[in-house]
Backbone as JSON, one array per atom type, in Angstrom:
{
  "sequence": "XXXXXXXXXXXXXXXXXXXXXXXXXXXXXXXXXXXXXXXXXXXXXXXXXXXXXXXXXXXXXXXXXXXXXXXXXXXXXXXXXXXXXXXXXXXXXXXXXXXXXXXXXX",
  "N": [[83.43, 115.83, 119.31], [83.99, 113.39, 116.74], [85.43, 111.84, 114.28], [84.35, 108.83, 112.06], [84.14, 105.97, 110.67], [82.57, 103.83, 108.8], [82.49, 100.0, 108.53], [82.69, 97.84, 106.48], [82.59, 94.62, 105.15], [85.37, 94.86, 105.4], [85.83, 97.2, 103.94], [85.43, 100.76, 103.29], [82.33, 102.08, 103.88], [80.97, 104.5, 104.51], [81.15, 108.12, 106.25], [81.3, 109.31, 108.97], [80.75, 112.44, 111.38], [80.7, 112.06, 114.59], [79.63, 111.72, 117.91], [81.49, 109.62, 120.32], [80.0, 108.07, 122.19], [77.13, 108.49, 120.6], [77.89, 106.64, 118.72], [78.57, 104.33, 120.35], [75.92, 103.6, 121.11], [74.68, 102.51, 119.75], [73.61, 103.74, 117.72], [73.55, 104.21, 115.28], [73.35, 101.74, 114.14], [75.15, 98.34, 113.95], [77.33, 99.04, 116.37], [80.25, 97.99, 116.08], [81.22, 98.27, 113.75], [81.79, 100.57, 113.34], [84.88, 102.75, 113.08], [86.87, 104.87, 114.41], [88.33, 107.5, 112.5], [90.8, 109.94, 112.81], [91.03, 113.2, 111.54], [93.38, 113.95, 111.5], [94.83, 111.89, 110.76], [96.07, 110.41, 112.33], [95.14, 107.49, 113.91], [94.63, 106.2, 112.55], [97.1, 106.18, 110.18], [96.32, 108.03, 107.99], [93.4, 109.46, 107.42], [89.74, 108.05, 106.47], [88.55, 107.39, 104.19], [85.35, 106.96, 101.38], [85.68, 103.49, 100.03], [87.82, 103.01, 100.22], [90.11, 100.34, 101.89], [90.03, 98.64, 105.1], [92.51, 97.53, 106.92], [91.75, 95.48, 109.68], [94.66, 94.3, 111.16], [96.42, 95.31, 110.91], [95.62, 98.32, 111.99], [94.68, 100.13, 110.23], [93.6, 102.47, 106.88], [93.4, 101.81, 104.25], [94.29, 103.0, 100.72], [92.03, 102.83, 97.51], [93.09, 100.36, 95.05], [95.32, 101.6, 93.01], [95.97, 100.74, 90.36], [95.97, 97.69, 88.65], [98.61, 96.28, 88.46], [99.82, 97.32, 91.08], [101.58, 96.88, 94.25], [101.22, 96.24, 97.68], [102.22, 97.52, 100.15], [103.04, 97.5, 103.08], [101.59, 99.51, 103.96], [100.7, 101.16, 102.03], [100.44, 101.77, 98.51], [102.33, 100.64, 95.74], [104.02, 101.44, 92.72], [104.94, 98.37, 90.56], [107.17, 99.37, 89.01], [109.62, 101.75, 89.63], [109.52, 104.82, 90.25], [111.2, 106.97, 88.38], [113.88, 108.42, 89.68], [115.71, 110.41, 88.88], [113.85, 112.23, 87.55], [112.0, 114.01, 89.3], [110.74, 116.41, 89.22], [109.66, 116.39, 87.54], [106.5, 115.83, 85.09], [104.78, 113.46, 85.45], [103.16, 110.17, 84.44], [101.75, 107.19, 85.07], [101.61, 104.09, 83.31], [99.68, 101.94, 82.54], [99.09, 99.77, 80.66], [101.49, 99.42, 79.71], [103.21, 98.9, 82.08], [104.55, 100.87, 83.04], [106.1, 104.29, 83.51], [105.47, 107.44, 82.3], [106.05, 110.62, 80.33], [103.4, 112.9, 80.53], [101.3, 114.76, 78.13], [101.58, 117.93, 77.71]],
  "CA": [[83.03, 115.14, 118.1], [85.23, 112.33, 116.11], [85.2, 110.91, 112.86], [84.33, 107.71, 111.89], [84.15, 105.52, 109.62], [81.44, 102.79, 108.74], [83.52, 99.05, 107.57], [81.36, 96.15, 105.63], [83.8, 93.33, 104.74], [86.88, 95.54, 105.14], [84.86, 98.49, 102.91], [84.64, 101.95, 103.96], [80.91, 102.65, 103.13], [80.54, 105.96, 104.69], [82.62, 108.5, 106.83], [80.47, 110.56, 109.52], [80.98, 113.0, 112.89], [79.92, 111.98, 115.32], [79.94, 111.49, 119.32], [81.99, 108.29, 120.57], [78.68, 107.95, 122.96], [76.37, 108.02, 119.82], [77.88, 105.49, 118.29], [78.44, 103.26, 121.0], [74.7, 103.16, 121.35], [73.69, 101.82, 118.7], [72.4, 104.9, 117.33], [73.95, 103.91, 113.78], [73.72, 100.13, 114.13], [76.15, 98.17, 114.89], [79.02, 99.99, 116.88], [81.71, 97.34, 116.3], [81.21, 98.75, 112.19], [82.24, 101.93, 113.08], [86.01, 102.68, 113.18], [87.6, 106.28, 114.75], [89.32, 107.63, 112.03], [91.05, 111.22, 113.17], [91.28, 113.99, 110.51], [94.79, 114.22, 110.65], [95.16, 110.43, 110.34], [96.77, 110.12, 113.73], [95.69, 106.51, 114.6], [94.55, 105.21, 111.55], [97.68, 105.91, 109.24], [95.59, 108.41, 107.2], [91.8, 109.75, 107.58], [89.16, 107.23, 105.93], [87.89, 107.71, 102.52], [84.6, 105.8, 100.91], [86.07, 103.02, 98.96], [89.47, 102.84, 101.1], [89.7, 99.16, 102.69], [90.24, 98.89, 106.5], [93.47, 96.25, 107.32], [92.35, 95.16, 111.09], [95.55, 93.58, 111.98], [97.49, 96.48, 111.21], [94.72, 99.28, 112.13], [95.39, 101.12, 109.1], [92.89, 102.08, 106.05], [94.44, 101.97, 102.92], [93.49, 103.74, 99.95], [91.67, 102.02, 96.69], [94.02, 99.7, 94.52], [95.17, 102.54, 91.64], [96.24, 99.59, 89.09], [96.01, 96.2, 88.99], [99.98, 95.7, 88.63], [100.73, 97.75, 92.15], [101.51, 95.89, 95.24], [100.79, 96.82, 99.0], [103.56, 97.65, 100.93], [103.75, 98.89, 104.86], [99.76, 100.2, 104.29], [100.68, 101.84, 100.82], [100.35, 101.15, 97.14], [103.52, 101.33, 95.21], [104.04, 100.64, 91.05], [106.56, 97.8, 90.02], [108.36, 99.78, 88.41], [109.93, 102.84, 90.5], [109.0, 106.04, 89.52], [112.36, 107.32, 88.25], [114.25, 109.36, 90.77], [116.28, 111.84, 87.82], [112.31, 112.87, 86.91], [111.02, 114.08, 90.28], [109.85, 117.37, 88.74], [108.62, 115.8, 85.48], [105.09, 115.32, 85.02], [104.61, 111.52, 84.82], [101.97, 108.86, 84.52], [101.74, 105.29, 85.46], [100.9, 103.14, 82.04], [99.33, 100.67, 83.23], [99.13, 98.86, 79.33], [103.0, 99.05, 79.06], [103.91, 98.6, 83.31], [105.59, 102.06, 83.23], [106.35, 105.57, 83.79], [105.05, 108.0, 81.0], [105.87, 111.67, 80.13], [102.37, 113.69, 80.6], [102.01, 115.55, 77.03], [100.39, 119.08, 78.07]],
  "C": [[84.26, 114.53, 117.44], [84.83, 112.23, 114.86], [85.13, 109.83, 112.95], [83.79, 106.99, 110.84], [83.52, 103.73, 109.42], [81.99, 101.62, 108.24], [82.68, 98.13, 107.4], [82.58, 95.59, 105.08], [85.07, 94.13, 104.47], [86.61, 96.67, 104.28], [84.85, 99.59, 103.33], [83.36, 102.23, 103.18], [80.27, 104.06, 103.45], [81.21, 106.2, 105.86], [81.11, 109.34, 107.62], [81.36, 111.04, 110.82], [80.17, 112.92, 113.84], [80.63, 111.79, 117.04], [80.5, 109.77, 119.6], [80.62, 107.65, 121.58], [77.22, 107.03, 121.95], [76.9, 106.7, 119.35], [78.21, 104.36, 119.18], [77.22, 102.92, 121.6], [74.0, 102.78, 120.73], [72.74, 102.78, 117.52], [72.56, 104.63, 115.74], [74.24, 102.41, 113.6], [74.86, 99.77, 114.81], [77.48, 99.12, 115.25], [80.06, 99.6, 116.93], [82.34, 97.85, 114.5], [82.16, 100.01, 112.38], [83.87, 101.72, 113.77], [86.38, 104.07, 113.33], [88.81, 106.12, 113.83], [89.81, 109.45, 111.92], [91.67, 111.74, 111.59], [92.64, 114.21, 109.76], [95.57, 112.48, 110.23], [95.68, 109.36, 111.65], [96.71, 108.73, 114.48], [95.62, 105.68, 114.01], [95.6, 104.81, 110.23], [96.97, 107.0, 107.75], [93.96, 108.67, 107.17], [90.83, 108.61, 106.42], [88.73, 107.98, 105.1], [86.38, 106.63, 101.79], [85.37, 105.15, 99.92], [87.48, 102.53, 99.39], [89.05, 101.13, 101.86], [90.35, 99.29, 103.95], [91.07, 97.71, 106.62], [92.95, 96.27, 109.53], [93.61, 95.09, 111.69], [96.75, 94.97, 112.16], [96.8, 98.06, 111.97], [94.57, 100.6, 110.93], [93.66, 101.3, 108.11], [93.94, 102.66, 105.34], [93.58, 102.74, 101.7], [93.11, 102.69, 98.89], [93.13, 101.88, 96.05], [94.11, 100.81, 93.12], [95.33, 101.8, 90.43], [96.25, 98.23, 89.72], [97.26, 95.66, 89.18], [100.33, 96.09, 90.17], [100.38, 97.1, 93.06], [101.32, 96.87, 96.44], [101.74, 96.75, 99.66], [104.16, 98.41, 102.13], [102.08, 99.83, 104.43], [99.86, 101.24, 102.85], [101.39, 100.96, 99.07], [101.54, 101.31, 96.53], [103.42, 100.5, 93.85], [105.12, 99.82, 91.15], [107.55, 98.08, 89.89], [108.85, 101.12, 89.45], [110.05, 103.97, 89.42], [110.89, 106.55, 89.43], [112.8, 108.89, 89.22], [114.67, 111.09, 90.27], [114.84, 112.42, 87.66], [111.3, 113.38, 87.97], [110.05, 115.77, 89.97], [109.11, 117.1, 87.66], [107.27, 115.29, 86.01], [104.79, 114.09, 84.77], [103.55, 110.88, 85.05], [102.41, 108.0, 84.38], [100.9, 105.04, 84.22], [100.61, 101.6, 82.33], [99.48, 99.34, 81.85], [100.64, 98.4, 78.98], [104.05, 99.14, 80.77], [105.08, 100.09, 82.77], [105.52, 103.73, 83.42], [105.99, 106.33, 82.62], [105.28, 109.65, 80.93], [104.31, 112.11, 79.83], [102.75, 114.31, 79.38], [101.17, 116.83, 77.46], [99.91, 119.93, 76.73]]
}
């Protein structure tokens, strides 16, 4: 049994297990939809998620866009701004209203 992962215009719309057999029979529609994506991520760059978009050219799925400012870069999202390096134990948030890094207040 595999994983796989269902793609509508570059979309993951649903993630199932199934036999490489079943789905090359049509048993879930078309079988060119479905995309083997292994648990540990192994060929896709990361296991599929609903809501993740599927890059053909690279074979990759990527995860949803977390802000509108962050760019795509090598199959991952990264902020503008760089998360400051001195603060890697600090609790931080991305402000998306002010493009920046934010102390978490607990």
């Amino acid at each position: 049994m595999s994983h796989f992962a269902k793609v509508v215009d570059g979309v993951v719309t649903a993630v199932i297990v199934a036999d490489r057999a079943f789905i090359d029979s049509g048993g879930v529609e078309d079988p060119s939809a479905w995309i083997q994506t292994p648990y540990n991520g192994s060929l896709s760059g990361r296991y599929a998620g609903i809501g993740n978009t599927y890059d053909s050219v690279s074979g990759l799925f990527i995860d949803s866009k977390p802000y509108p400012s962050w760019v795509l870069r090598e199959g991952k999202w990264e902020a503008p701004v760089p998360r400051p390096e001195e603060e890697v134990d600090a609790l931080l948030s991305w402000n998306e209203d002010t493009i920046s890094w934010e102390h978490v207040k607990i």
